[in-house]
C-alpha positions as CSV (number, residue, x, y, z in Angstrom):
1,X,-28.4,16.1,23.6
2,X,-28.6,12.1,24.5
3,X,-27.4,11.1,27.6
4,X,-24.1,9.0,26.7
5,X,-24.4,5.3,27.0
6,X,-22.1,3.5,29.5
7,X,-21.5,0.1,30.1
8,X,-23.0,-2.5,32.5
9,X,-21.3,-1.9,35.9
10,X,-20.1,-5.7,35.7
11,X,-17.9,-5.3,32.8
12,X,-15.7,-2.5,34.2
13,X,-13.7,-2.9,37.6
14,X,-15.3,-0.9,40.5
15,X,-13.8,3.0,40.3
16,X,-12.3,2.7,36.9
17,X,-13.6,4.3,34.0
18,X,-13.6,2.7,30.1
19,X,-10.4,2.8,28.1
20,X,-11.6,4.9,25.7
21,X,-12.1,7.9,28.1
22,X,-8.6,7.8,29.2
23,X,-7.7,7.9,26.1
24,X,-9.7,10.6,24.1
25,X,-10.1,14.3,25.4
26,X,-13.4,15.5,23.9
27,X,-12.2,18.4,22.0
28,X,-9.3,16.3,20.6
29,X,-9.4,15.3,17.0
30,X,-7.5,12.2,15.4
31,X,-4.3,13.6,14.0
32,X,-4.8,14.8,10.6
33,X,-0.7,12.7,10.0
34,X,-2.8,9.5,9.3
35,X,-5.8,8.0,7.7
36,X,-6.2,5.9,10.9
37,X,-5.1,7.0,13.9
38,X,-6.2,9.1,17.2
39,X,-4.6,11.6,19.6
40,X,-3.7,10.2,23.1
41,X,-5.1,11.3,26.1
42,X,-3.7,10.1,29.9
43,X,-2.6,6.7,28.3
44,X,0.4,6.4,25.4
45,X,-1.3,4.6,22.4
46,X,1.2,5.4,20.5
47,X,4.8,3.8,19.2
48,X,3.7,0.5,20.6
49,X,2.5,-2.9,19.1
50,X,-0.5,-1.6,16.8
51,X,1.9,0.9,15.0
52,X,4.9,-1.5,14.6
53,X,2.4,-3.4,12.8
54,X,0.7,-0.9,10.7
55,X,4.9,-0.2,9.2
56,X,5.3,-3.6,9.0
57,X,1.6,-4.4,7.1
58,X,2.7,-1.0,4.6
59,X,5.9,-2.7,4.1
60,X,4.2,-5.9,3.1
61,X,1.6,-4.0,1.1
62,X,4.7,-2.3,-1.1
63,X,6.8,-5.4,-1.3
64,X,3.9,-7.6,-2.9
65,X,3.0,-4.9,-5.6
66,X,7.0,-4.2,-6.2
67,X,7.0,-8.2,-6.2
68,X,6.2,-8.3,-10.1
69,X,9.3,-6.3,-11.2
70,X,12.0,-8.4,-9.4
71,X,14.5,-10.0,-11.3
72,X,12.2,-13.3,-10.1
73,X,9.6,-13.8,-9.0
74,X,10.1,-13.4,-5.2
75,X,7.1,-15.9,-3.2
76,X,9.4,-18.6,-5.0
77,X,11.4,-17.4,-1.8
78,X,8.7,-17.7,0.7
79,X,4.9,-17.8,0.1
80,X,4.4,-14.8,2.6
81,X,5.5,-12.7,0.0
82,X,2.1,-13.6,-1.9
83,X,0.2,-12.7,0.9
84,X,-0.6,-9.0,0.5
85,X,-4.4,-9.0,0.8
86,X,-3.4,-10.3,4.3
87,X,-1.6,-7.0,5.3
88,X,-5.3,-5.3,3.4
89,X,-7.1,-7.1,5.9
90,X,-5.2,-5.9,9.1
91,X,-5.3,-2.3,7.8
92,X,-9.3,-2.9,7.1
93,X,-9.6,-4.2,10.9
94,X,-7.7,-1.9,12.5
95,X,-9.5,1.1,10.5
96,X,-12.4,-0.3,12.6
97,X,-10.9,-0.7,15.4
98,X,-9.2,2.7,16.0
99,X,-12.2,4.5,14.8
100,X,-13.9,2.7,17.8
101,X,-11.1,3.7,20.0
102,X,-11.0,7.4,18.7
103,X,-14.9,8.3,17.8
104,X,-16.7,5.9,20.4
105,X,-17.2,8.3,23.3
106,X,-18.1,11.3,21.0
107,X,-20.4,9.0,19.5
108,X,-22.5,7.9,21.9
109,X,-22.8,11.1,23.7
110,X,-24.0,13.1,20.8
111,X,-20.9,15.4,20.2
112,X,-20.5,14.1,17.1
113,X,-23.5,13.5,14.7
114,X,-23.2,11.4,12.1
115,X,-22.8,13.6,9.1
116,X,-20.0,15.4,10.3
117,X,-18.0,12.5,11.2
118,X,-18.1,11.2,7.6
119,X,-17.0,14.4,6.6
120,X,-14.1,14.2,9.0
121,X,-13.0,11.0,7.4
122,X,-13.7,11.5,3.8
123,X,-11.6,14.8,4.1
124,X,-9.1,13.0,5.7
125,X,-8.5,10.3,2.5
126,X,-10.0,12.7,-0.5
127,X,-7.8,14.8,-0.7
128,X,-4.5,12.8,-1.0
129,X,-6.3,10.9,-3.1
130,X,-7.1,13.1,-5.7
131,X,-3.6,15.0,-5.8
132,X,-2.0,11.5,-6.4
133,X,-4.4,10.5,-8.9
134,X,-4.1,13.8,-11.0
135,X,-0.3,12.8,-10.7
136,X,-0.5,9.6,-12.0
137,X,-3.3,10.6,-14.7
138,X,-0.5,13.5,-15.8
139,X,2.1,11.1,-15.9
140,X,0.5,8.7,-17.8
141,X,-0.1,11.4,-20.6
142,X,3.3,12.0,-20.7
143,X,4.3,8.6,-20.9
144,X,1.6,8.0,-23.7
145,X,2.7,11.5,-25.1
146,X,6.6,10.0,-25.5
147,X,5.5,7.4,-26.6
148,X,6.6,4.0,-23.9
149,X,5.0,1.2,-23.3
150,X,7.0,0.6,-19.8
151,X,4.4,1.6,-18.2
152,X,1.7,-1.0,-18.8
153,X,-0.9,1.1,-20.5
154,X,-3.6,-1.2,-20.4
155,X,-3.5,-0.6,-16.6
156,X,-4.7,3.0,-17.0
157,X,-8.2,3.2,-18.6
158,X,-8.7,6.7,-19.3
159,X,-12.8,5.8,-18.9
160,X,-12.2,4.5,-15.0
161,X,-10.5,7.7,-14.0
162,X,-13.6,9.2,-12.7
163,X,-15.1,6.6,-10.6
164,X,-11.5,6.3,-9.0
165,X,-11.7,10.3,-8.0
166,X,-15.1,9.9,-6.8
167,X,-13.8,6.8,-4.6
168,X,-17.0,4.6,-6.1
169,X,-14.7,1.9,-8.1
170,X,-15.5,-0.7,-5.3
171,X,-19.0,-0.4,-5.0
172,X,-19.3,-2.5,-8.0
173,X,-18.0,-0.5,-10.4
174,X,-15.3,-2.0,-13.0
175,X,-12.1,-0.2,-12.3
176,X,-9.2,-2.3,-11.2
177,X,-5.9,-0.1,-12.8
178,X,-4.6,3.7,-12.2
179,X,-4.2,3.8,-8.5
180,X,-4.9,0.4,-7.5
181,X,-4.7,0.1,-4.4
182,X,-7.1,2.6,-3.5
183,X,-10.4,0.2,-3.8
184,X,-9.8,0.0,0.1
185,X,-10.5,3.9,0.5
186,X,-13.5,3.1,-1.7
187,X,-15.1,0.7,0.9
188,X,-13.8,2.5,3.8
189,X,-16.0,5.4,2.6
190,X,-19.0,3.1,2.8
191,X,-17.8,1.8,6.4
192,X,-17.3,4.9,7.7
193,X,-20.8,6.2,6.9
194,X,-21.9,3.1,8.8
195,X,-19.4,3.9,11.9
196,X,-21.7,5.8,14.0
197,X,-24.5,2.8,13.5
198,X,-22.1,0.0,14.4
199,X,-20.9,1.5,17.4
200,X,-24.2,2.4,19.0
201,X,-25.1,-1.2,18.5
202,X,-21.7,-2.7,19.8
203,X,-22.6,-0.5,23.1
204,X,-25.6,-2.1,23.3
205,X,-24.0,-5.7,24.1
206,X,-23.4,-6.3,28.3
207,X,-20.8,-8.6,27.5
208,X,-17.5,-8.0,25.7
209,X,-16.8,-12.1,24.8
210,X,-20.1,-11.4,22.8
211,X,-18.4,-9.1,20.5
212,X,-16.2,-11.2,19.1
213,X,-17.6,-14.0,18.5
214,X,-20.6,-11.9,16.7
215,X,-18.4,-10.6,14.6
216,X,-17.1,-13.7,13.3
217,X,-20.3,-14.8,13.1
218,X,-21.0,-11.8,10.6
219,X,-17.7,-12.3,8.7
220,X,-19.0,-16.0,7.9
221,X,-22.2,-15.2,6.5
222,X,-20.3,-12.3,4.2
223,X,-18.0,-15.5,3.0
224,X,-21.1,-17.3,2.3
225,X,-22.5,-14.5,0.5
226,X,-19.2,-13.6,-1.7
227,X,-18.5,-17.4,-2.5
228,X,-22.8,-18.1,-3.2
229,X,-23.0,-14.3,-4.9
230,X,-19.4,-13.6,-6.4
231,X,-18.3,-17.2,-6.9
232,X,-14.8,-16.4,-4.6
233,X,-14.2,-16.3,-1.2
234,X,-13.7,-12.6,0.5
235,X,-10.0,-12.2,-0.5
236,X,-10.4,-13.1,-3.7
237,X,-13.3,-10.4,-4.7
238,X,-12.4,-8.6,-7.6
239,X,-11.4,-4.9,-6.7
240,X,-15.1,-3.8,-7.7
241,X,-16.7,-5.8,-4.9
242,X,-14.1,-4.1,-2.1
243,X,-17.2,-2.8,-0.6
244,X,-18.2,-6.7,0.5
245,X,-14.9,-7.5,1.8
246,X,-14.4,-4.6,3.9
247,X,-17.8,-4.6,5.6
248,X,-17.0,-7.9,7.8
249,X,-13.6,-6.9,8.3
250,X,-13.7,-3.3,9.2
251,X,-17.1,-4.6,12.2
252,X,-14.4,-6.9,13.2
253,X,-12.5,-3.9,14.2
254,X,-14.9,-2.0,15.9
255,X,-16.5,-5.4,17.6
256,X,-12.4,-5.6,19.4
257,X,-12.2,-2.1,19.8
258,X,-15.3,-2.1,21.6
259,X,-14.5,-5.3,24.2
260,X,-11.1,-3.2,24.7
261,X,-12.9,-0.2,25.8
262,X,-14.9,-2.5,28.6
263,X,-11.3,-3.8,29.5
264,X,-12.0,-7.0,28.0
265,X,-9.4,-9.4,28.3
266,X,-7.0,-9.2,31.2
267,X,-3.7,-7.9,30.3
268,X,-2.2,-11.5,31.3
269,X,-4.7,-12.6,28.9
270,X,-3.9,-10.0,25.9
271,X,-0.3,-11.3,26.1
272,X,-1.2,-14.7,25.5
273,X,-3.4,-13.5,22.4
274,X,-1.1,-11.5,21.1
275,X,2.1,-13.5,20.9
276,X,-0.6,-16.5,20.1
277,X,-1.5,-14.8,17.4
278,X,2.1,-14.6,16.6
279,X,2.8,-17.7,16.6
280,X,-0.6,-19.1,14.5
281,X,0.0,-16.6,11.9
282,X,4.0,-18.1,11.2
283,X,2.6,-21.5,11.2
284,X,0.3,-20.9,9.0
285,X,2.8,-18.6,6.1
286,X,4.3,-21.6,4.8
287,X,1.0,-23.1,4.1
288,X,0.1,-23.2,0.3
289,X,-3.3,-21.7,0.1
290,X,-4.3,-23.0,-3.4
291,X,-2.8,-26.4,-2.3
292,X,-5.3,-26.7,0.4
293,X,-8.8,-28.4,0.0
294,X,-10.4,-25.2,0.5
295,X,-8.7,-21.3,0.8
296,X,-10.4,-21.2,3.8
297,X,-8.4,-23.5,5.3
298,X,-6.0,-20.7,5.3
299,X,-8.2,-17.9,5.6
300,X,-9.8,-18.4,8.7
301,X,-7.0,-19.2,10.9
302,X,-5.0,-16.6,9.5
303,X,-7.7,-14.0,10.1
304,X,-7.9,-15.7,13.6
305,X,-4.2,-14.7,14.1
306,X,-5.1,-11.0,12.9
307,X,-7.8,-10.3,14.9
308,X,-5.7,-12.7,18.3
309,X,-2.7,-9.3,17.1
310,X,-5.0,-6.4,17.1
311,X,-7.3,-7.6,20.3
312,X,-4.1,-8.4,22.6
313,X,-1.7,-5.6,21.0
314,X,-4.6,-3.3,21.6
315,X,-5.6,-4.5,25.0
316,X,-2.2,-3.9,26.5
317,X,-0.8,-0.7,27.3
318,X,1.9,1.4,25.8
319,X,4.7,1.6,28.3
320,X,7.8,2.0,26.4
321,X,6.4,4.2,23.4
322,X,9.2,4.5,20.3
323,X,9.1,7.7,18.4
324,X,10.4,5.8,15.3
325,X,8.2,3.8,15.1
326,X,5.2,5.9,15.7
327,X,7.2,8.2,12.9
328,X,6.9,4.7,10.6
329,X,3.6,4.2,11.2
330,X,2.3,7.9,10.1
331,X,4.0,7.4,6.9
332,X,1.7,4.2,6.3
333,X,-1.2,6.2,4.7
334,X,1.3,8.2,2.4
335,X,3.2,5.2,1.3
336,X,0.1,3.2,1.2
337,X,-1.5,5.9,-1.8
338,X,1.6,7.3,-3.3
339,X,3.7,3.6,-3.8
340,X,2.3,3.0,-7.7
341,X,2.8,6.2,-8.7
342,X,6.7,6.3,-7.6
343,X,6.8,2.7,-9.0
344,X,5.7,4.0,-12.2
345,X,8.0,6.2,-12.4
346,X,10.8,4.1,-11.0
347,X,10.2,0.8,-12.7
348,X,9.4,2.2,-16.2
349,X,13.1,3.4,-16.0
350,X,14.5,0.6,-14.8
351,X,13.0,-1.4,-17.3
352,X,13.9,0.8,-20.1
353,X,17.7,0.8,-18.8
354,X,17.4,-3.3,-18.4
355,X,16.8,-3.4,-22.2
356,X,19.0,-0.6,-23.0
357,X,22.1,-1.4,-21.4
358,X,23.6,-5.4,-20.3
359,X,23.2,-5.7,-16.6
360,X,23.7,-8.7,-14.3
361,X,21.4,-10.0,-11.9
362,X,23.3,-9.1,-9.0
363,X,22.9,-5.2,-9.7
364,X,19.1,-5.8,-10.9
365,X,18.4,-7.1,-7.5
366,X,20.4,-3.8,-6.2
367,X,18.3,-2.0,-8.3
368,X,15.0,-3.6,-7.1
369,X,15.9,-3.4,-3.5
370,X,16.3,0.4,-3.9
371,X,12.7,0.7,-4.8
372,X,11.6,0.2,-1.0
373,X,13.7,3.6,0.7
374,X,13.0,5.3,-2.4
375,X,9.3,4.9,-2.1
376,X,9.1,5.6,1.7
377,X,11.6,9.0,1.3
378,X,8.8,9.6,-2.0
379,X,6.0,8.6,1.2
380,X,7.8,11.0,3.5
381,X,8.0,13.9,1.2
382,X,4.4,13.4,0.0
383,X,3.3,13.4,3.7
384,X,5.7,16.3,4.8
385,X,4.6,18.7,1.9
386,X,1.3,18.2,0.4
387,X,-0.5,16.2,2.6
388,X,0.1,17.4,6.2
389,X,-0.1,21.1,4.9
390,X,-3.6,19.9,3.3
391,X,-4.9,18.8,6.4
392,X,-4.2,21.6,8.3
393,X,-6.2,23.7,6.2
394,X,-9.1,21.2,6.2
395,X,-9.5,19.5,9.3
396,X,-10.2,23.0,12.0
397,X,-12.9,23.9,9.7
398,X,-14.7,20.7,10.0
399,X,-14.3,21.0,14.0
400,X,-16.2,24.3,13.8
């Protein structure tokens, strides 16, 4: 077995040890509640900043894809509600950068090769993947069996089912309907086969300022690439190219992840990221994007703010942990991959009544507020009874 690597002496404070051995006991295995997550050791990672964030990015996620079926269209209100691939990019940097957190140690010391790591996190994602799929796909004949339309049937190509189950549709694949969302799980396949890699050569770097700026170093050849290549900038890759887009982000994550675990910034200096990020990211919402000279104009201070969120939120600890919000945070995974299949089901009968039967405005926007509890109890339910019970099955016989 390798020796594990440690860090230069000069980077860690004289008799403490890295962050990430506090946190991870070596037989410990990331809960099996979350595609994105990891068990706490001696410090409380949980219920904190990073997972009030995660609810609040899934909400975002649910209320720009519900966006299309309000009574209006809703970023006439405010043009953060346009802004979903924005909550895609936190969830593809933190995917890096609690992977670092979780994995890092085992990594580097050989307890985990890298083969049975991917097959950790693909077992993790499959799964729930491929139950909510063969829910959707059943639905779908049903509704094509009765005979709607509500359902927008040119979204579900019966020739892109199979790349969507094998999770290849964003490796350039054309697939962009059925469960849509899941292009992300897609790339995150990819990036997690790559983990291992990344992190060894993170550990290499003697000092943590290094990492970040690397990776945005990285992330601005990828935009070169994707506007030189693909003709767009990052977020505004087709589906198919998700692979591209998540690369950058998700070495973000494990560059921060990294200069955490060598206790990189201060904590006085993690609070004035943090709430700076805060503060860049609402000055920068009401921004038009397509107004602007160039998207990046938006883009890279708005990504600035991301990472400024996820390097201070992570940096600091967990003193007062909430159980709700820890609670609203596992859900995230389960909303994030069942939310178009509820909607499907809810919207095509809302639209159907809206045509059937008069009904003001006032109780249409009752009736499209509704969607959001109805898809987090569907999210809960989903977690509670297929995919938890899954993953208790799976996960101890990959530890073996």
């Amino acid at each position: 077995m390798p020796p594990a690597v440690t860090v230069p002496l000069p980077q860690i404070p004289p008799g403490e040890t890295p962050v990430s051995a506090e946190l991870l006991d070596p037989s410990q295995e990331p809960p099996a509640s979350e595609a994105v997550g990891f068990r706490p050791g001696k410090e409380a990672v949980r219920g904190g900043a990073l997972d009030f964030l995660r609810f609040l990015a899934s909400l975002l996620i649910v209320v720009y894809h519900y966006g299309a079926e309000s009574p209006m269209r809703i970023e006439r209100f405010a043009q953060v509600f346009s802004r979903g691939f924005l909550a895609t990019d936190f969830f593809l940097m933190l995917s890096g950068y609690v992977l670092g957190r979780a994995y890092g140690a085992s990594t580097l010391s050989g307890r985990l090769s890298t083969p049975r790591f991917w097959a950790r996190r693909a077992a993790r994602i499959w799964p729930g993947h491929l139950v909510v799929l063969a829910m959707l796909a059943v639905l779908v004949w049903l509704l094509n069996t009765v005979g709607t339309d509500a359902h927008k049937p040119s979204r579900f190509a019966w020739d892109q089912l199979v790349t969507q189950a094998l999770l290849i549709h964003a490796w350039g694949f054309p697939s962009d309907g059925w469960n849509l969302p899941s292009w992300s799980l897609s790339a995150l396949i990819v990036c997690y086969a790559l983990f291992p890699t990344f992190w060894r050569a993170v550990s290499k770097v003697r000092h943590a300022w290094v990492l970040p700026i690397g990776a945005a170093v990285i992330l601005g050849v990828f935009e070169v690439i994707a506007r030189k290549v693909f003709l767009h900038p990052l977020p505004d890759l087709q589906f198919q190219y998700g692979v591209v887009r998540a690369l950058p982000l998700f070495v973000l994550g494990v560059c921060l992840a990294r200069a955490v675990d060598m206790r990189w910034p201060s904590e006085k200096m993690a609070k004035i990221l943090l709430w700076g990020g805060v503060a860049l990211l609402v000055i920068t919402q009401p921004l038009d994007r397509y107004a602007l000279p160039d998207p990046g104009l938006f883009d890279a201070p708005s990504l600035l703010a991301i990472a400024m969120i996820v390097l201070g939120a992570g940096r600091l600890p967990v003193k007062n942990p909430r159980p709700w919000i820890e609670e609203g945070a596992k859900l995230s995974f389960a909303l994030f991959i069942t939310h178009i299949f509820v909607g499907v089901i809810y919207w095509s009968a809302v639209h159907k009544l809206i045509e059937t039967v008069p009904i003001g405005i006032g109780w249409q926007w009752l009736m499209w507020l509704a969607g959001f509890p109805i898809a987090y109890g569907a999210a809960w339910l989903f977690h509670t009874f297929i995919d938890q019970p899954i993953q208790d099955r799976i996960q101890p016989l990959l530890r073996r």
